[in-house]
C-alpha positions as CSV (number, residue, x, y, z in Angstrom):
1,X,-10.9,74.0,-51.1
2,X,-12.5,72.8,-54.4
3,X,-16.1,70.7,-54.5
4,X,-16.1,68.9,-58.3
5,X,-19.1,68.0,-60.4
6,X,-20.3,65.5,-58.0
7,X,-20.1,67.7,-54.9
8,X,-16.6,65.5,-53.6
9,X,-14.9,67.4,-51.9
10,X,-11.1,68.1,-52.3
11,X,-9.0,69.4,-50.0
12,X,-4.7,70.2,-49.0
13,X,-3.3,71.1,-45.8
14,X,0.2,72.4,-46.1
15,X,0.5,74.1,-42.3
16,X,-1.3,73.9,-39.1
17,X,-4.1,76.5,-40.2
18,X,-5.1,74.4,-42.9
19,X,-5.1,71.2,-40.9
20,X,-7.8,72.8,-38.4
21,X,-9.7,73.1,-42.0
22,X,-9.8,69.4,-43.1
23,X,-10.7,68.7,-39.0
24,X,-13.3,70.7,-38.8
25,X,-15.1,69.0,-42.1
26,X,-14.0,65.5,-40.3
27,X,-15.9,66.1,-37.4
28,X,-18.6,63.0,-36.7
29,X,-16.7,61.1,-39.1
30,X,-16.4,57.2,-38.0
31,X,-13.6,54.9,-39.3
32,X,-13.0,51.4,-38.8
33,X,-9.4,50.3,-37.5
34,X,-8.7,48.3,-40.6
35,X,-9.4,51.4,-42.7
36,X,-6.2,53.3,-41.3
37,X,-2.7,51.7,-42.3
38,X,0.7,53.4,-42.4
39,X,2.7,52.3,-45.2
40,X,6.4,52.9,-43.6
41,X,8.6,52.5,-47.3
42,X,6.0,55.0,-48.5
43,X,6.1,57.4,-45.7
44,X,2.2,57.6,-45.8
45,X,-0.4,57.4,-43.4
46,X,-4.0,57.1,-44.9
47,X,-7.3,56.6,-43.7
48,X,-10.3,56.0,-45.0
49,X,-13.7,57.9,-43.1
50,X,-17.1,58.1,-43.1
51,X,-17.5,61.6,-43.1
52,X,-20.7,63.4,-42.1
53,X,-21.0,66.1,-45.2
54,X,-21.2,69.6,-42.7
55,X,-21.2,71.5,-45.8
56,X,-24.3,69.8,-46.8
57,X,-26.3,70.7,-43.3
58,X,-29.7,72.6,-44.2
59,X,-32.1,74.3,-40.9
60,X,-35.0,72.4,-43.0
61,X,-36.2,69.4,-41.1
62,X,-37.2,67.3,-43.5
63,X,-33.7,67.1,-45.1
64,X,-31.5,64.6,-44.5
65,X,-28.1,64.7,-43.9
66,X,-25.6,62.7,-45.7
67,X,-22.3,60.9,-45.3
68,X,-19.4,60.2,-48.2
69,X,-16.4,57.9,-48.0
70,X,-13.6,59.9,-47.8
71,X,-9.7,59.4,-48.0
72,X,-7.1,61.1,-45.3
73,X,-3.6,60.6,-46.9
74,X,-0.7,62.7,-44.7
75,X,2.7,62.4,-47.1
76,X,6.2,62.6,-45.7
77,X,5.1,60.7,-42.3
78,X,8.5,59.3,-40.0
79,X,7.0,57.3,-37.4
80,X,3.0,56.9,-36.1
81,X,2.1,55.8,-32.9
82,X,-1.9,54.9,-31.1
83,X,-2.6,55.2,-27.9
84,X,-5.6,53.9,-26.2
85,X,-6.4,51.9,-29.8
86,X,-7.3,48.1,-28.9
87,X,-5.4,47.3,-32.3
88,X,-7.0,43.4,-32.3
89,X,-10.3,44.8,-33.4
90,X,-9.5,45.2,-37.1
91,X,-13.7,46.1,-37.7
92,X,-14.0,48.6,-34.5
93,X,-15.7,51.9,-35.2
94,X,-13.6,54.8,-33.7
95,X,-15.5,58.5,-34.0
96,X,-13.5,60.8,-34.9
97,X,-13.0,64.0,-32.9
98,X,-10.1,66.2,-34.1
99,X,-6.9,66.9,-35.5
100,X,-4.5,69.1,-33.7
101,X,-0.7,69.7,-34.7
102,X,2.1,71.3,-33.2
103,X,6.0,72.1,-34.5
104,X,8.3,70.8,-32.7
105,X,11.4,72.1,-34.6
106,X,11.5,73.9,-37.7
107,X,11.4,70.4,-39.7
108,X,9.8,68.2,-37.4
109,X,5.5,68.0,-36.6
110,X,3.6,66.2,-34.3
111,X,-0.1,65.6,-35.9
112,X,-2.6,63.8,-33.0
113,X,-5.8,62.4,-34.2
114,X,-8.0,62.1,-31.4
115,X,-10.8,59.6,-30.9
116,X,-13.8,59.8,-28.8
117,X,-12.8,57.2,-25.5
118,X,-9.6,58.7,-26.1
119,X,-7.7,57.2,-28.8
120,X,-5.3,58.8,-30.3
121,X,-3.2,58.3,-33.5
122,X,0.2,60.5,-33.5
123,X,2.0,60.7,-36.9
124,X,5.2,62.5,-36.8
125,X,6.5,63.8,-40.2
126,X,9.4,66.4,-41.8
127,X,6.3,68.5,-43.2
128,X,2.6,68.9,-42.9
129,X,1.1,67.9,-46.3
130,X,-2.3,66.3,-46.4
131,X,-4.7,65.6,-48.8
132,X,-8.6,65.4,-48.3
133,X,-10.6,63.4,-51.1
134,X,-14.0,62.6,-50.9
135,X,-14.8,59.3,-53.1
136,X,-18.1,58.1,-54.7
137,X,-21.7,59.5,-53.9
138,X,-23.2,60.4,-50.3
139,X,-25.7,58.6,-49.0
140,X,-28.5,59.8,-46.5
């Protein structure tokens, strides 16, 4: 994990332990449907979140607590599939809930994105290799 100059954070998942890292700083985010695209010739899956800045939470009161935009890229991805994703909606809000991920063979994973009224996003790829980037300021 590194937090730059600006307080962005930066993160890399390269196994299962590290993805329950980058879900557990996603928590609360929100993301609108035309914020998540897969570009197949690529073989990446990115989305782009509103993510509630945990790391940021004080026990004062009087401090607010802040969101950042912040980019999910997962590299190497084969195939994605949603379930339970009206995908018309191009400006629905899903909240985001979790990321869990399971091998399936010694080069195959299943990632599953879940979404509160559960939606789910699977992406199936040779390797786990995601990046976490927080862009520009937080806001309260």
């Amino acid at each position: 994990m590194s937090i730059n100059a600006t307080n962005n954070l930066k993160l890399i998942g390269k196994n299962i332990e590290d993805l329950q890292v980058i879900s557990a700083y996603c928590q609360d985010s929100v993301v609108k449907l035309k914020d998540i695209i897969f570009l197949k010739k690529n073989r990446t899956f990115v989305m782009m979140l509103n993510r509630f800045m945990w790391e940021n939470v004080d026990k004062e009161v009087l401090k607010k607590n802040k969101r950042v935009k912040c980019a999910i890229k997962f590299e190497e991805v084969i195939k994605v599939q949603s379930k339970n994703i009206n995908q018309k909606n191009k400006n629905k809000i899903l909240e985001y809930l979790a990321i869990k991920s399971c091998s399936i063979s010694d080069n195959f994973f299943k990632i599953k994105i879940f979404f509160s009224g559960v939606g789910v996003i699977t992406v199936n790829s040779d390797i786990i290799e995601v990046f976490l980037n927080d862009l520009g300021k937080p806001w309260n």
